[in-house]
C-alpha positions, 0 to 999 in steps of 0.5 A: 456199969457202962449202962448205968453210966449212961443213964446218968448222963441221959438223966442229967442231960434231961434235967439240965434241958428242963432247968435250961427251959424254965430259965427260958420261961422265966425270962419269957414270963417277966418280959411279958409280966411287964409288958402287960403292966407298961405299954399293954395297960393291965394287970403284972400278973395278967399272963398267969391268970391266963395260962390258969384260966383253963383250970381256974377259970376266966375271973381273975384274968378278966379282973386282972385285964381291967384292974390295973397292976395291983390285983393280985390273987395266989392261987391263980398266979401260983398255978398259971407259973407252975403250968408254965414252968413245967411246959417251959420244962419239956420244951427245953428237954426237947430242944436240947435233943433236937440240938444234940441231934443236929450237933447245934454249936455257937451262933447256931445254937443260939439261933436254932433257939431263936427259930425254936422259940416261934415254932414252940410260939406257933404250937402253943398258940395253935395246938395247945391252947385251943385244945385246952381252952386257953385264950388267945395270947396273939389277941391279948398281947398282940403278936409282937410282944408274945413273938418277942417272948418266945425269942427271948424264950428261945434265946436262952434255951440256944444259950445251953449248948454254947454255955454248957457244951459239955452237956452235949459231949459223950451223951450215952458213951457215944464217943467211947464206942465209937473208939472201941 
């Protein structure tokens, strides 16, 4: 019984980690939506075309970037916000258990999200993309519109612990075995 209801809060503590992460990435996501279609001059959906361009290939981000607002195409779009909401998913899960482990509380949490937010930046841009052939984001939104996103993105994950501390409470019994 005691096993079973520690895999329940494992399991919920993961999926509330994924749900803190894709509300990161959301927010991550509209900032630079916005920030292509105002001051960077392209396209609203040009990030999406982006992350999709490795699986969808590179034309609708090219039209997209020369465009203007108003080009739109699903599949792509559809595809670059599911790539990005299942990696906004898993990083939310990861720095939910790396805050549990380092006991992350209050503005600490939140700025432990912060710092998380560029590390994830920092892997992303050097690790993940050029492995799967994305394009270079610090290149085409410039580094302090992405940088900006992904302390926004950070932000909101550091917000879990100090929003939701119970989600940090008693994971896996530890508070009961350590009374018994």
């Amino acid at each position: 019984m005691d096993t079973m209801r520690n895999q329940n809060r494992l399991l919920s503590f993961l999926i509330a980690g994924a749900i803190a992460g894709m509300i990161g990435g959301a927010m991550m996501a509209m900032f630079t939506m916005l920030a292509t279609a105002t001051y960077l001059h392209m396209g609203f959906f040009t990030p999406l075309y982006v992350i999709a361009s490795p699986l969808s290939g590179p034309q609708s981000m090219m039209t997209a970037m020369h465009a203007g607002t108003f080009y739109f195409a699903l599949g792509p779009a559809i595809l670059g916000l599911v790539v990005h909401m299942l990696w906004s998913a898993l990083w939310g899960i990861i720095f939910g258990l790396i805050a549990y482990g380092l006991h992350l509380r209050g503005i600490a949490a939140i700025i432990g999200g912060m710092v998380y937010g560029v590390l994830v930046m920092l892997v992303m841009s050097f690790v993940v993309a050029p492995i799967v052939g994305a394009p270079n984001f610090f290149q085409l939104l410039g580094w302090p519109t992405w940088t900006i996103g992904h302390l926004l993105f950070g932000m909101v994950v550091g917000l879990w612990p100090v929003l939701r501390p119970q989600d940090f409470s008693n994971l896996l019994g530890r508070q009961a075995r350590q009374a018994a």
